[in-house]
N, C-alpha and C positions, 0 to 999 in steps of 0.2 A: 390629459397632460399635453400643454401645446412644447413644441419645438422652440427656437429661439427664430430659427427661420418663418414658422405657422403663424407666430405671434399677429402677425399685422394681416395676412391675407386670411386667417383664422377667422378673423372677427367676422360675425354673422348674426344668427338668431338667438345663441345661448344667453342666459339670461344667468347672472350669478350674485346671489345676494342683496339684489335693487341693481347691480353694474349688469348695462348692456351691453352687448358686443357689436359693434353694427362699424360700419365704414368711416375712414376718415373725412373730416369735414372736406371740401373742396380745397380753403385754404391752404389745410397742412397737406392734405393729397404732395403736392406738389414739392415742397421740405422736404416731404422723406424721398418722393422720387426719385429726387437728384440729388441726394445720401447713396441712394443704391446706385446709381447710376455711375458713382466714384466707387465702387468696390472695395469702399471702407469695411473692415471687418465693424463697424459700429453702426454699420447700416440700419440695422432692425430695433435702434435705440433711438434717439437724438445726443450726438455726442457734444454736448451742451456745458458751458464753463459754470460753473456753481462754488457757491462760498460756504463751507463749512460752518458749525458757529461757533469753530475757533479763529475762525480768519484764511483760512487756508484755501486758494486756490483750485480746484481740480475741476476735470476733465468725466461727463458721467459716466460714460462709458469707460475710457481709458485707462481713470483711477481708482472708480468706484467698484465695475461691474466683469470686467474683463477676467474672465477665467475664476470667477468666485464665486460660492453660494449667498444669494444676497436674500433678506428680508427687507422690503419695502411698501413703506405707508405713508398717506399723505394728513396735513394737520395741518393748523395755525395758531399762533400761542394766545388771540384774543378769545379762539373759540370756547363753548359756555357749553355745548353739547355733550356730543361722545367722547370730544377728543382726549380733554383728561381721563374718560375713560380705558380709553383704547393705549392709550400710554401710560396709567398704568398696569393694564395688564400687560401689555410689552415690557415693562421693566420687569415684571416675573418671569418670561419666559430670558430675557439678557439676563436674571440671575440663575436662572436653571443650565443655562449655557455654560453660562461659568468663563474660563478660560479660552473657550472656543469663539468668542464673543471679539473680533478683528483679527485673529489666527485663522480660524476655520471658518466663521461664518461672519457674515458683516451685515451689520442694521444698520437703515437709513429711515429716517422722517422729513418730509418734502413738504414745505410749507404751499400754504394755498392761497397765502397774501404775502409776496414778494414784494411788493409795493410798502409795506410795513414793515414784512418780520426780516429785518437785517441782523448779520450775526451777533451781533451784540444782545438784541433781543432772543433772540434763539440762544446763547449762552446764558441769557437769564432765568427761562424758560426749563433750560436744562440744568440746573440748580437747581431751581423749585420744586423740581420732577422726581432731583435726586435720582438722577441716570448718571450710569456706573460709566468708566471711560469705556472706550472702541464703540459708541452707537453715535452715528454722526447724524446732527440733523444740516439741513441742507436750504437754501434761499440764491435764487439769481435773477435776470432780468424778468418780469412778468411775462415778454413773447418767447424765449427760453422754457419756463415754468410750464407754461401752458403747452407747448409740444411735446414737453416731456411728459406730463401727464396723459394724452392723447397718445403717446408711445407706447405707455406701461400699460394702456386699457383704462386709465381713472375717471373715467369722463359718461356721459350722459346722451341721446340723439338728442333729448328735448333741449333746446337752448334756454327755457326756461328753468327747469331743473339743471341742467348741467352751470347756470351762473350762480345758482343758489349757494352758496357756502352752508346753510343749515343741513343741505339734502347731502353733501358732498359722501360716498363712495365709505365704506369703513373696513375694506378688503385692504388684505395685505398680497402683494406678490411676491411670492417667494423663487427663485429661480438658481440655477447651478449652470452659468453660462458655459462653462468647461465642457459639462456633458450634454445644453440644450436642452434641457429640463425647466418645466418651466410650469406654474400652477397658481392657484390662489388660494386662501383660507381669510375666513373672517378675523379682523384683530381682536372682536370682542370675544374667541371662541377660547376653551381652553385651553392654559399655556401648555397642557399636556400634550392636547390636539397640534398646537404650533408646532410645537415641537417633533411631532411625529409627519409631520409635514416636511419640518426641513432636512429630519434625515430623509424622508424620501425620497427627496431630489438630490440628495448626498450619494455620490457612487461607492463611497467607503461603505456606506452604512453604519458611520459611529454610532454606537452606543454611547447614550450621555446619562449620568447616574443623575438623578436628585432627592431631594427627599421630601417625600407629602408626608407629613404626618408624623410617626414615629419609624417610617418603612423608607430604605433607599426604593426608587421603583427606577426601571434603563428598561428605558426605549429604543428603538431600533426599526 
């Protein structure tokens, strides 16, 4: 379990899922630097402006991440891969959530082609997906996009692999910035699993009911 502080100095050898942990590239080296250097409490993020794909404005860190349990994955709505996969298993664990789903816990999807996927398309996207309100998916400048992925750990050492869009990351980060909690889990794992992931990083420890089968089962 990294810290919210570990997150970036963290990164080293561990290896999780295909994602590597390894150093920031030079370029952004120097981005987050003098992020921390201003003693932003959004230091350990890129506090980066992004368009909803209702239209709306915000702020990553500020309005997205700050003092909340978040579930975040990255996608693109031309993708042909896993991504429909991974999004629809995401939309079972957002129905298993239930009401908890922009109250208690908040899911984001970060697109991977900014350069295309504008809200409009991302509202298109999420119609077709049949995703329930409170899961925002997300799109901004391509040199924005890209620090912010290289923030959250989404990224690759190989710059061949890491340009690939085929190869791209299928991990989710799940995080509880309030208590600096901070983890990952496969999005293709099950939504059982997700879910007993996100209460982990939950200090309450909610119990959330649902039901497999013909059985309530609450996790914890």
């Amino acid at each position: 379990m990294n810290t919210r502080r570990n997150l970036l100095a963290g990164m080293g050898a561990v290896a999780l899922g295909g994602l590597l942990w390894n150093r920031l590239p030079v370029e952004l080296e120097h981005a987050v630097a003098e992020e921390i250097d201003t003693g932003s409490p959004s230091s350990y993020f890129p506090n980066v402006w992004l368009y909803t794909h209702e239209g709306e404005k915000v702020r990553f860190y500020d309005d997205l991440v700050r003092g909340k349990i978040v579930a975040i994955n990255m996608m693109y709505v031309m993708c042909t891969g896993a991504c429909p996969t991974m999004t629809a298993n995401l939309r079972k664990v957002q129905q298993m959530l239930g009401e908890r789903v922009g109250q208690d816990v908040f899911m984001y999807s970060i697109t991977l082609q900014p350069e295309i996927d504008r809200p409009q398309h991302l509202k298109e996207y999420v119609e077709q997906q049949r995703i329930l309100p409170g899961w925002k998916f997300l799109t901004g400048s391509p040199a924005d996009i890209r620090r912010l992925r290289y923030g959250l750990g989404f990224y690759d050492p190989v710059p061949e692999v890491d340009n690939n869009l085929a190869t791209h990351t299928g991990m989710l980060r799940v995080g509880n910035d309030r208590n600096q909690r901070w983890t990952m889990a496969p999005a293709l794992a099950d939504p059982e699993r997700i879910i007993t992931t996100i209460n982990h990083v939950d200090g309450a420890m909610v119990h959330t009911a649902y039901m497999s089968g013909d059985a309530a089962v609450h996790l914890g």
